[in-house]
Every structure is written in structure tokens, then in C-alpha cells.
C-alpha positions as CSV (number, residue, x, y, z in Angstrom):
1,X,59.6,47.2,91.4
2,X,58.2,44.8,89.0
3,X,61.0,42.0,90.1
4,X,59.7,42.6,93.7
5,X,56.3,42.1,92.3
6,X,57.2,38.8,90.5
7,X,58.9,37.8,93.9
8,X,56.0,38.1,95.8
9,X,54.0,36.0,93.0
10,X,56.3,33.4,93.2
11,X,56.4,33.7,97.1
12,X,53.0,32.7,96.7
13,X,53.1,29.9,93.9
14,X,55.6,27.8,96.2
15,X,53.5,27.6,99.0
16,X,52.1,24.5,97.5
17,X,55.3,23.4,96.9
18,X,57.4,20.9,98.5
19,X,61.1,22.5,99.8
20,X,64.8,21.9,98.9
21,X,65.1,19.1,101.5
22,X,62.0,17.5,100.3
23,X,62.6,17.6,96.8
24,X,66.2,16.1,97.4
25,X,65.3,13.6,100.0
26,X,61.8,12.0,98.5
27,X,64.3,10.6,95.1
28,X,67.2,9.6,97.1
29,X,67.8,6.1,96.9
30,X,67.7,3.6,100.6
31,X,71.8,3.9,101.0
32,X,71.9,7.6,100.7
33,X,69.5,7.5,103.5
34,X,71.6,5.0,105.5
35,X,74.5,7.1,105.1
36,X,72.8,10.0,106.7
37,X,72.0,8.2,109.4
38,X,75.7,7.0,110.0
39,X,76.7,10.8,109.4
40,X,74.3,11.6,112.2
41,X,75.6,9.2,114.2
42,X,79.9,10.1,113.9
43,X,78.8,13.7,114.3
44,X,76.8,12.8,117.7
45,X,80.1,11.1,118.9
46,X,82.1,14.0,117.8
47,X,80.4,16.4,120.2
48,X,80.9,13.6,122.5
49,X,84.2,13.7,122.5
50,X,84.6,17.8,122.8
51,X,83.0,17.5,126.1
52,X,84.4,14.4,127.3
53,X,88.1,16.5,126.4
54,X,86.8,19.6,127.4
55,X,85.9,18.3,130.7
56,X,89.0,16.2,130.8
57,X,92.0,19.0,130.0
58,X,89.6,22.0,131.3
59,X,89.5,23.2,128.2
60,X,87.0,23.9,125.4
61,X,87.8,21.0,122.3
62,X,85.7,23.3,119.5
63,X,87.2,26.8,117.9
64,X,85.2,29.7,119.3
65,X,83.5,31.1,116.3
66,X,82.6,27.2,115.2
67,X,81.2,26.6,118.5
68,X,79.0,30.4,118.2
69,X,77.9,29.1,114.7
70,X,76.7,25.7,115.8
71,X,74.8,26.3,118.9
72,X,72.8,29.4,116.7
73,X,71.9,27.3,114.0
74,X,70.5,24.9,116.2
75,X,68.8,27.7,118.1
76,X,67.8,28.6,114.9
77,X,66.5,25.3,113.5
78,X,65.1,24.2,116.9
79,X,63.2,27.2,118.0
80,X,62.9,30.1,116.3
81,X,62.0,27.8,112.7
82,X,61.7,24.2,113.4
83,X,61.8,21.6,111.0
84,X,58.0,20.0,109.6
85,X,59.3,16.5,110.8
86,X,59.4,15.7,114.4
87,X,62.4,13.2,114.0
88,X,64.2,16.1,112.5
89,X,63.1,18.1,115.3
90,X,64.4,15.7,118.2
91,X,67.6,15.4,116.1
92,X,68.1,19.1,116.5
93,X,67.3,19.7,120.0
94,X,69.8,17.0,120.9
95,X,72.4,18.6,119.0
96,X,71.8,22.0,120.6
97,X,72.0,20.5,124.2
98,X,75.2,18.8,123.4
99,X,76.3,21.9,121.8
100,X,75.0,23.7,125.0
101,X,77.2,21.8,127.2
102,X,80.4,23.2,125.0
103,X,79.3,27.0,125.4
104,X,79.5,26.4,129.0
105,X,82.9,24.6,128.5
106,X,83.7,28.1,126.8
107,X,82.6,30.6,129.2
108,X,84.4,28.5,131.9
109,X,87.7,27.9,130.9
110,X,87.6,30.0,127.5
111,X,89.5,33.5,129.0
112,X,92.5,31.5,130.9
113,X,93.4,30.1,126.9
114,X,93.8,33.1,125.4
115,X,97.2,33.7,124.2
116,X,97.3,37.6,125.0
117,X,96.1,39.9,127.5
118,X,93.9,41.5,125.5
119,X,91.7,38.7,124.6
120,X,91.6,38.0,128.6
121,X,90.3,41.3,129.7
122,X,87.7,41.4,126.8
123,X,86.3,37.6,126.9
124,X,83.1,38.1,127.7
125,X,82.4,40.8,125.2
126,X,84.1,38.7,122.3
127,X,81.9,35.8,123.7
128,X,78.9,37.9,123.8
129,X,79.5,39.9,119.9
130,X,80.8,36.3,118.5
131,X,76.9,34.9,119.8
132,X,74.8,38.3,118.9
133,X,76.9,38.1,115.1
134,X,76.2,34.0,114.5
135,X,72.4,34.4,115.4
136,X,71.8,37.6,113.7
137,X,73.7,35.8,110.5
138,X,71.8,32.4,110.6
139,X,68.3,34.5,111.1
140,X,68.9,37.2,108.1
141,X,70.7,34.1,106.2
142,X,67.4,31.7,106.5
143,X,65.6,34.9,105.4
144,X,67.3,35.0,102.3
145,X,67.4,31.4,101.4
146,X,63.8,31.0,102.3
147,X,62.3,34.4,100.4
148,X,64.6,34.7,97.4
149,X,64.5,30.6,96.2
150,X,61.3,28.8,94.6
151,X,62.5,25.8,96.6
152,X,63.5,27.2,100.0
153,X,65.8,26.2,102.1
154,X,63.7,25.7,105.6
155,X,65.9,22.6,106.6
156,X,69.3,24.6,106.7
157,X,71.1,22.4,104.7
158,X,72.8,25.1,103.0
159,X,73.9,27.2,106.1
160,X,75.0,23.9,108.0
161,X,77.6,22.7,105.3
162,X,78.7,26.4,105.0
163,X,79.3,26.3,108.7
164,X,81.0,23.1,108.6
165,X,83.6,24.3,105.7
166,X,84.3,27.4,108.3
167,X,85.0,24.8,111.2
168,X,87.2,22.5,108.7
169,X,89.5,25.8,108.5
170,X,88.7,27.2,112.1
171,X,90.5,23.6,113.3
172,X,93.7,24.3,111.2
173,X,94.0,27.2,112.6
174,X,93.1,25.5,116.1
175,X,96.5,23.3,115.5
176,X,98.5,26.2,115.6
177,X,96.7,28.3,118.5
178,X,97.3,25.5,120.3
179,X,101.2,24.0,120.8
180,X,100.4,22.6,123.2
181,X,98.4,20.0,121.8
182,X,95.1,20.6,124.3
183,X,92.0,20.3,122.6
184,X,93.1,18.6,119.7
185,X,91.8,14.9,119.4
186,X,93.0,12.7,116.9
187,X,89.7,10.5,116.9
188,X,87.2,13.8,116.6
189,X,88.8,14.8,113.4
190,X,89.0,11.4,111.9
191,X,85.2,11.2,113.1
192,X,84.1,14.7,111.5
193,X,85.8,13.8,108.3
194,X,83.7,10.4,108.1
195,X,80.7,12.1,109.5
196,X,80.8,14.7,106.8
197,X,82.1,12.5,103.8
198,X,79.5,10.4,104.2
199,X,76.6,13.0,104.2
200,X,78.0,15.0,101.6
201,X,78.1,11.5,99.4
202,X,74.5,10.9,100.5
203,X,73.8,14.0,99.2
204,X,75.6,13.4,96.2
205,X,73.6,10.1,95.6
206,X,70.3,12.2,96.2
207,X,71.3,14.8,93.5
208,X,71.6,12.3,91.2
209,X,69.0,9.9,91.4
210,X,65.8,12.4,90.9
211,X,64.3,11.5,87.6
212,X,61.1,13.9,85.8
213,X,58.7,12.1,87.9
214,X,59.0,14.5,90.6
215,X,58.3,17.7,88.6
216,X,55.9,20.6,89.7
217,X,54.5,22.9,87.3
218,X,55.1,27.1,88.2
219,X,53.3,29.4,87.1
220,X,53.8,33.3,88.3
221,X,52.5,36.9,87.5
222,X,52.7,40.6,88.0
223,X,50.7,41.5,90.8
224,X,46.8,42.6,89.3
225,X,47.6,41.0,85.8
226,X,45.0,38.9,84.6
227,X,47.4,36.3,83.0
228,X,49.8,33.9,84.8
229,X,52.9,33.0,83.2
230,X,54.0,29.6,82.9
231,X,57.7,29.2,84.2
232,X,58.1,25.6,83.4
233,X,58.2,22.6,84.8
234,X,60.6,22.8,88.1
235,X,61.8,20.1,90.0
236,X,65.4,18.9,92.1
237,X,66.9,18.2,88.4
238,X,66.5,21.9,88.3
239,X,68.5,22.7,91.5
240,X,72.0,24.1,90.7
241,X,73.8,21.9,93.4
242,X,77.5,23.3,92.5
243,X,78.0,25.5,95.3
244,X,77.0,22.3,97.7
245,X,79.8,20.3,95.6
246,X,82.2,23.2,95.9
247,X,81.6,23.0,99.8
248,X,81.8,18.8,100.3
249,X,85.3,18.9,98.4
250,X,86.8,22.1,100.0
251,X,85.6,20.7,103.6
252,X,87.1,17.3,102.7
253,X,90.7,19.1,101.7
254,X,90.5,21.0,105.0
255,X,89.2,18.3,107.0
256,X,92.3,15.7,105.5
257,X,95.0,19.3,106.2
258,X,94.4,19.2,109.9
259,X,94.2,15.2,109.8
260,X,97.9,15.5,108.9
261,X,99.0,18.3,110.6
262,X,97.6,16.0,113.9
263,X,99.9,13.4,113.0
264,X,103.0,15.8,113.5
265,X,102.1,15.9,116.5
266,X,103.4,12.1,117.8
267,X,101.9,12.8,121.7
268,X,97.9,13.6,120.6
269,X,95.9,10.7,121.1
């Protein structure tokens, strides 16, 4: 009871606080910024390129549950809780209408792709529970990042790299559902492993370059007590960014794994 109590203290102290993103992004130097942009920019092309060979081989280019995670974050991060900045904002809408365009791409040609009976006669409902499970995640995941964290997490940083590390495997495994070689594009994962190498380096560059200048005293207490507690000075040198590292190099491996497996493959474009 008393943790829940200092929860809700500290629930309250951070509300004058700035958030993860902030905190990472207001020390990061100009080229970690400029790589952001370029990661933005290979991912936009990326998408691109699903539909384009989605359209093209009538076909969805994106693994199911990768493409049920995407479109929910953005629902997520777009609607349900948008980002403070507007450019932010615009960045995410776009990515949900392109995103959008590969649902359809999934509905329409998804069932004849299955490789068994089974998943035909039960598309829709697999469509349906793989949609109903992303958003329910992403919404109880945001909760958790957002309540339990002195720094939340409102941007979904942390969500989108985890969801990218689940693609970077979903696409090995696409390899193999697919001998055939439809769907699989040589240029998309050369362009998602540039796209995500350089925003995990920008983020790299961002974790290292905060200095004590952008510190923020805390102070908590249990709830009625006349006497706040000083936690400290807290600040991004304070954020534990290990798990985010853990994520950057296993998505790399995985990403570099279905790179060669591609090139196996002498007929893929």
C-alpha cells in the first residue's frame, strides 16, 4: 500500500517534468537529429515499397502480426495519445495511412496465401484476434510505461523499437513461409536495416551527449505526510538505456540474418 502511495506522489511530482523523449532529444547533438530524419525518411520508402509489391504480386509484402503491431501503434500514437509536437503528429498520421493501405493489402489477398486449410477458413477471425491483441497490448503497454516511470514514455519510443525487433524475426520467418520468393524485396530489407541503424545510432549519440545541465530535482512523499523526501537530482544520465541497446544490436543481427538469407535466393530483386 505505501509503494502505491509513493507511486501516486511521484505520479504527481513528474507532471512538471519533461518526458523520456524530451529529456533524450533536448541534449542530442545536430547529427543525431539528422540521422533521425534520414531514418524517417528509409522507413517512409520502406512502406512504399510493401504496397507498391503488394499491389504488384497481389500479395501483402509485411508479416501479419508486424503489420497488426504497426498500424495499432500508430492508432495508438495518432489518436488515442497523440504526441505534444505537431510535426510528430503529422509524422504519425502519415505512417498510419500508409500502414492503412497494407491492412487492406492483407484482408484482400491475405486468406488465398495461407499455406493450409485451416488458416483459410479461419482468416478473418485470426485477422480480427491478431488486431483486438496488438491494440489491447500497445494501450495496457503505454499504461505501464507512462504510470510506473518518473520519465514516461508518451512518445513510444520503447514500444516502437520492441516492435521493430519482433518484425526483424517476423521477416526471417517470412523467408521461409514464403518459397516462392513473393513478398520478399531485396531493397526493403536493405532499407529497414539503414532506416533502423541509423535511428538506433541517433539514439545512441543522444544517450551520450546529456551532460548535468539538464537535471531536475524530485522530491516525493507518502500521501498526508507533512515532509517530502528528496530523491535526488534526476535527469537522462539517469535513464538506464540497456534494454534499448539490447534491442538496436539484436534488431541489427536479425535484420543482417534475412539480408543473407535474401541473397540465397539469386531471382528476388
Amino acid at each position: 500500500m505505501l509503494l502505491l502511495q509513493l507511486a501516486q506522489e511521484v505520479a504527481t511530482a513528474r507532471d512538471t517534468l519533461p518526458t523520456m523523449s524530451q529529456l533524450v532529444t533536448a541534449g542530442a547533438p545536430v547529427v543525431a537529429k539528422q540521422l533521425a530524419v534520414v531514418a524517417h525518411v528509409l522507413w517512409a520508402i520502406v512502406y512504399i515499397l510493401a504496397i507498391i509489391i503488394g499491389h504488384r504480386q497481389k500479395t501483402y509484402a509485411v508479416p501479419m502480426v508486424a503489420i497488426g503491431l504497426n498500424v495499432n501503434w500508430e492508432i495508438v500514437h495518432t489518436a488515442i495519445h497523440p504526441p505534444a509536437l505537431l510535426s510528430n503528429l503529422i509524422s504519425n498520421f502519415v505512417w498510419l495511412a500508409l500502414d492503412l493501405i497494407i491492412v487492406t493489402q492483407l484482408i484482400r489477398y491475405g486468406r488465398e496465401r495461407q499455406p493450409n486449410e485451416f488458416l483459410r477458413r479461419y482468416f478473418g477471425v485470426i485477422v480480427v484476434a491478431v488486431m483486438a491483441l496488438a491494440l489491447a497490448g500497445h494501450i495496457t503497454f503505454y499504461n505501464h510505461v507512462t504510470a510506473n516511470a518518473i520519465f514516461p514514455d508518451h512518445e513510444g519510443v520503447v514500444s516502437a523499437f520492441i516492435i521493430n525487433l519482433v518484425m526483424s524475426v517476423l521477416f526471417v520467418g517470412f523467408y521461409f513461409a514464403r518459397p516462392n520468393g513473393e513478398g520478399l524485396s531485396k531493397p526493403i530489407a536493405w532499407l529497414k536495416m539503414l532506416g533502423t541503424a541509423a535511428l538506433s545510432l541517433a539514439n545512441v549519440m543522444a544517450f551520450q551527449a546529456v551532460g548535468s545541465k539538464s537535471l531536475w530535482d524530485v522530491q516525493v512523499r507518502a500521501k498526508d505526510a507533512p515532509v517530502w523526501r528528496d530523491v535526488g537530482n534526476i535527469g537522462p544520465e539517469t535513464i538506464e538505456p540497456g534494454f534499448l541497446y539490447f534491442l538496436f544490436v539484436a534488431i541489427l543481427i536479425f535484420d543482417l540474418v534475412y539480408i543473407a538469407l535474401l541473397y540465397r535466393r539469386p531471382r528476388l530483386a
